[in-house]
N, C-alpha and C positions, 0 to 999 in steps of 0.2 A: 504494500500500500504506500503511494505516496505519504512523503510528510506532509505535515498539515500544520497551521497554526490555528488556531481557532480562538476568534473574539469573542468577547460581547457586543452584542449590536444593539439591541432593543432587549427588554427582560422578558427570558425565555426564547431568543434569539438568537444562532448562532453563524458567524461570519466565518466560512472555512476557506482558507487562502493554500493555493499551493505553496510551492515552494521559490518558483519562480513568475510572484505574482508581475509582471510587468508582460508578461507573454500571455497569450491567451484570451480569453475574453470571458463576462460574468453571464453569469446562469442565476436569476432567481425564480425558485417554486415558490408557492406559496398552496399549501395543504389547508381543503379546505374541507367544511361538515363534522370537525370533530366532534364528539359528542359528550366528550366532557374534558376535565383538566385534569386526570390521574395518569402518573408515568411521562414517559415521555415518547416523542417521535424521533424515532429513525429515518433518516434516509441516504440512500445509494445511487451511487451514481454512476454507471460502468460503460466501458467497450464492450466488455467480457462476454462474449454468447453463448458462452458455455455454460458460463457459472452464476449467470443472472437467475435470479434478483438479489442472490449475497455477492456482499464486497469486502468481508475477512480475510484477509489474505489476496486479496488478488489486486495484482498489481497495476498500476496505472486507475484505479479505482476513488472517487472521492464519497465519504464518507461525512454524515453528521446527525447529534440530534439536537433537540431544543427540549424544553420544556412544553409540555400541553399545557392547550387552553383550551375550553370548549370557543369554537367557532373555527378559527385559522392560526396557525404559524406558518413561519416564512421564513425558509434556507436559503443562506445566495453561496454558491459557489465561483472563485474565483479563480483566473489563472488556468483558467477552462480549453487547452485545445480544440482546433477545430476535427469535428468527427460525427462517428453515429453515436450514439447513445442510447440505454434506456433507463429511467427511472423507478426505484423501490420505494414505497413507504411504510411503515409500519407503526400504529399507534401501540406501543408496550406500554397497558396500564398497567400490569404488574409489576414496571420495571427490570426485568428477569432476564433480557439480554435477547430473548427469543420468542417468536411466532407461537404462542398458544394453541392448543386444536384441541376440536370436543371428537373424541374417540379416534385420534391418532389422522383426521381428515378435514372437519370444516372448523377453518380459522374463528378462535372468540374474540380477537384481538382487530381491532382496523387496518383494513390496507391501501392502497391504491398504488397507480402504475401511473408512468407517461403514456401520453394519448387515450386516456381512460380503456386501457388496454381489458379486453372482457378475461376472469376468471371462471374456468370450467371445471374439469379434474385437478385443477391444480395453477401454479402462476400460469399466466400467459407467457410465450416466448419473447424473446429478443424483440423478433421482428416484428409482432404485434404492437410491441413499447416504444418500438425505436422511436427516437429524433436525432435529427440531423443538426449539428452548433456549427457555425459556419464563423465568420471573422467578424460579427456583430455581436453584442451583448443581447440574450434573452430571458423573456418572462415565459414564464409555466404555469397551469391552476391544475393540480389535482385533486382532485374529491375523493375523500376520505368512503366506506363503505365500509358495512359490516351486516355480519351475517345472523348473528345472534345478539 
């Protein structure tokens, strides 16, 4: 994983800068429909096709979370090369580092994807998620969803 430095930006807001922030261009999501303020949100940011929607250990990967709030939080990544991408989110109200599931299958915890990517047996791929970051700074809205 890239290094990372990570601000505060706003309370419960987190500014993740690569390493060579003067390169690249800014990315902000802003996750939205939470449905409360317990735990916090994860999000991922990859190439990766493989190994999307986690970004532990996989390199060239940006990673953050923020604090919940019931309505929206708002991740900007920085230092952002141009490329495809897809986006992960994950509301951990238990704080526990990982995707909850009721009987080892449907998520109790919030998710959402870039391009509001549909969930079936499981994430959606890469390619359903992708976006393309080109040599402009972008905004993103994902909506949060849950199952239970």
């Amino acid at each position: 994983m890239r290094q990372l430095a990570i601000l505060s930006l706003l309370p419960g807001a987190m500014l993740v800068m690569a390493a060579n922030p003067g390169e690249g261009v800014t990315v902000t999501v802003t996750a939205t429909e939470l449905r409360n303020a317990r735990g916090i949100v994860r999000a991922c940011m990859t190439t990766d096709t493989e190994k999307f929607p986690r970004c532990r250990g996989v390199a060239g990967a940006y990673a953050a979370t923020a604090d919940a709030r019931e309505g929206a939080v708002t991740f900007t990544f920085t230092g952002v090369k141009p490329g495809r991408y897809a986006i992960a989110l994950l509301h951990d109200e238990n704080g526990n580092g990982k995707a909850d599931r009721v009987l080892g299958m449907m998520p109790k915890e919030g998710f959402g994807f870039s391009r509001d990517a549909k969930v079936r047996m499981g994430p959606p791929s890469f390619a359903d998620a992708a976006i393309d970051i080109a040599t402009e700074d972008r905004s993103l809205t994902i909506r949060m969803r849950y199952l239970l």
